[in-house]
C-alpha positions as CSV (number, residue, x, y, z in Angstrom):
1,X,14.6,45.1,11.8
2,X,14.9,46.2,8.2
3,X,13.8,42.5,6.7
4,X,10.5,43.1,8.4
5,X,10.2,46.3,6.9
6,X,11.3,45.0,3.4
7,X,8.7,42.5,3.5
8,X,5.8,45.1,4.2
9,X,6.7,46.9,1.9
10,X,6.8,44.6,-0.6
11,X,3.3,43.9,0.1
12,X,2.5,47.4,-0.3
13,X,3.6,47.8,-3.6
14,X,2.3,44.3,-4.4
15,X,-1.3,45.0,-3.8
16,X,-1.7,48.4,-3.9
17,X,-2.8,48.2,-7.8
18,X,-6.0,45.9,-6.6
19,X,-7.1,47.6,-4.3
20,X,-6.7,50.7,-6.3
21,X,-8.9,49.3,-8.9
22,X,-11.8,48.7,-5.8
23,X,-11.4,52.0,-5.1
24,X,-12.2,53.4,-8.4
25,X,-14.6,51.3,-8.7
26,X,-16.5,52.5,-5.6
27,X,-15.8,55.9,-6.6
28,X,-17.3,55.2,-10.2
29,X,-20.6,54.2,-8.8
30,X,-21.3,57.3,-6.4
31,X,-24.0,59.2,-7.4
32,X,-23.2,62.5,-9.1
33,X,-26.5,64.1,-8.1
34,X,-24.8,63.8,-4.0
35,X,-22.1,66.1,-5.7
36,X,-24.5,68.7,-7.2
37,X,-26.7,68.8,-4.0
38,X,-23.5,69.7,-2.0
39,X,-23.2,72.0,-4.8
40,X,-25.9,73.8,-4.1
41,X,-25.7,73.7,-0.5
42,X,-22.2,75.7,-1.2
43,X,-20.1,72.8,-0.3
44,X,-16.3,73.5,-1.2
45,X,-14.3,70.4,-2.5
46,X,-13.3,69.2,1.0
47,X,-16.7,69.3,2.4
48,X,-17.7,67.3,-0.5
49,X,-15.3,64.7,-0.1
50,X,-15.6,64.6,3.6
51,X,-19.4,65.1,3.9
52,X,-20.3,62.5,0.7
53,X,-17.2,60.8,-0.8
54,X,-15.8,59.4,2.3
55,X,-19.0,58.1,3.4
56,X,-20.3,56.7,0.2
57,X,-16.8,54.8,-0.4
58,X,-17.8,53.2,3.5
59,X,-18.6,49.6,1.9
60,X,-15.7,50.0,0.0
61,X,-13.3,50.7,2.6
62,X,-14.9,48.0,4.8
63,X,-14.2,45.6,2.2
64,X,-10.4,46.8,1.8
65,X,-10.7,46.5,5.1
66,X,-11.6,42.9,5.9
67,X,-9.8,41.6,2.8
68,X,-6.2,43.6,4.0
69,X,-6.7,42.1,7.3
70,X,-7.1,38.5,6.1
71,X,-4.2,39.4,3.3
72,X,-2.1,40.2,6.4
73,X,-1.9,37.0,7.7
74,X,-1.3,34.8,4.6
75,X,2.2,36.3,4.0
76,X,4.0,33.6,2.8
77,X,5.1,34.2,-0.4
78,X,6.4,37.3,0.5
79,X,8.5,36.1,3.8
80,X,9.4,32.2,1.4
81,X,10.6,34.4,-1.6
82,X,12.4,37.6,0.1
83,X,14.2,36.4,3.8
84,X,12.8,33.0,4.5
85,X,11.9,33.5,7.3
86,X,15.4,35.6,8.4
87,X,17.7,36.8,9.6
88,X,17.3,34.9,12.1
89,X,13.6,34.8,13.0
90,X,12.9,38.4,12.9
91,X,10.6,37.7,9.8
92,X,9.3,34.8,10.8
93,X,5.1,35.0,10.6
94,X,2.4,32.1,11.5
95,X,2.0,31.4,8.5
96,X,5.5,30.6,8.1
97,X,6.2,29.1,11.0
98,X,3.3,26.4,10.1
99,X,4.9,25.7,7.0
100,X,8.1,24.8,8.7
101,X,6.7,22.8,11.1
102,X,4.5,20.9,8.1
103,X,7.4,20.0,5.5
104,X,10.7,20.9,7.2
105,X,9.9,19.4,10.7
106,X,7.7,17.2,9.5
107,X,5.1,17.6,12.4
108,X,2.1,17.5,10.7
109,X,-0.4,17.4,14.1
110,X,1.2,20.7,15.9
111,X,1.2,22.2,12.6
112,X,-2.3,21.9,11.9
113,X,-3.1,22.9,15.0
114,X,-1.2,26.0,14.4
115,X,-3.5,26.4,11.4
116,X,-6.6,25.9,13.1
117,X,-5.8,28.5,15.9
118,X,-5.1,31.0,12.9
119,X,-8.5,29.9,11.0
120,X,-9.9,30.8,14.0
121,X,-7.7,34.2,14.8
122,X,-8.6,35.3,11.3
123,X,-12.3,34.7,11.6
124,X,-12.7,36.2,14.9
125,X,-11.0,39.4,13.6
126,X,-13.4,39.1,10.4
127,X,-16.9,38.5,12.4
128,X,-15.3,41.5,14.7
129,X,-15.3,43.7,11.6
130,X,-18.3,42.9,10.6
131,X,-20.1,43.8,13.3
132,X,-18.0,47.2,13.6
133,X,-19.5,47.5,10.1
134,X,-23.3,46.6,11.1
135,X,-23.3,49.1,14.2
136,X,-21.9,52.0,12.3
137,X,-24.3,51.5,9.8
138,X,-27.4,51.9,12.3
């Protein structure tokens, strides 16, 4: 129970710098005029940041987005270095589990099959997103 959580946290902490950086980034390039129009509309700081921060950072959270949910399933430097997979198997993860079956078990075809079904989990997810993306931005 508390390996699992270890490991997620870890890979908070790990990645939360980057995508902090993508953040600021996308907050860098909204326009400061959207600020002084809501200004002069007599927007208060949280109408501003709902009504144009929040929806100017959208491709920016989409990205996050899509790039958290394909970092989500290539865990396995987190689970190799912290638990190895333990105790137990209550961290083991696809990912994981193929490299066991690869170079511990040695079964190479059930293995990449493994890693073809998780090719096409993760881009089924990702082409899911993306049209989430496309239909809120009609």
């Amino acid at each position: 129970h508390w390996a699992m959580v270890t490991v997620i946290l870890f890979g908070i902490w790990k990645n939360m710098g980057y995508y902090m950086v993508i953040y600021l980034a996308g907050l860098q390039g909204i326009n400061s005029e959207l600020y002084e129009a809501a200004d002069l509309d007599g927007a208060n700081s949280w109408q501003k940041f709902i009504h144009v921060t929040v929806p100017q950072l959208g491709p920016t959270t989409f990205f996050v987005t899509v790039m958290l949910t394909i970092q989500s399933f290539k865990v396995f430097d987190q689970i190799y270095m912290i638990t190895q997979g333990g105790p137990g198997t209550s961290t083991l993860v696809l990912v994981y589990h193929i490299y066991n079956e690869a170079f511990i078990s040695w079964d190479l075809g059930y293995s990449s099959m493994v890693a073809l079904v998780l090719f096409f989990l993760v881009l089924a997810v990702t082409v899911f997103q993306f049209r989430r993306q496309r239909e809120d931005g009609e």
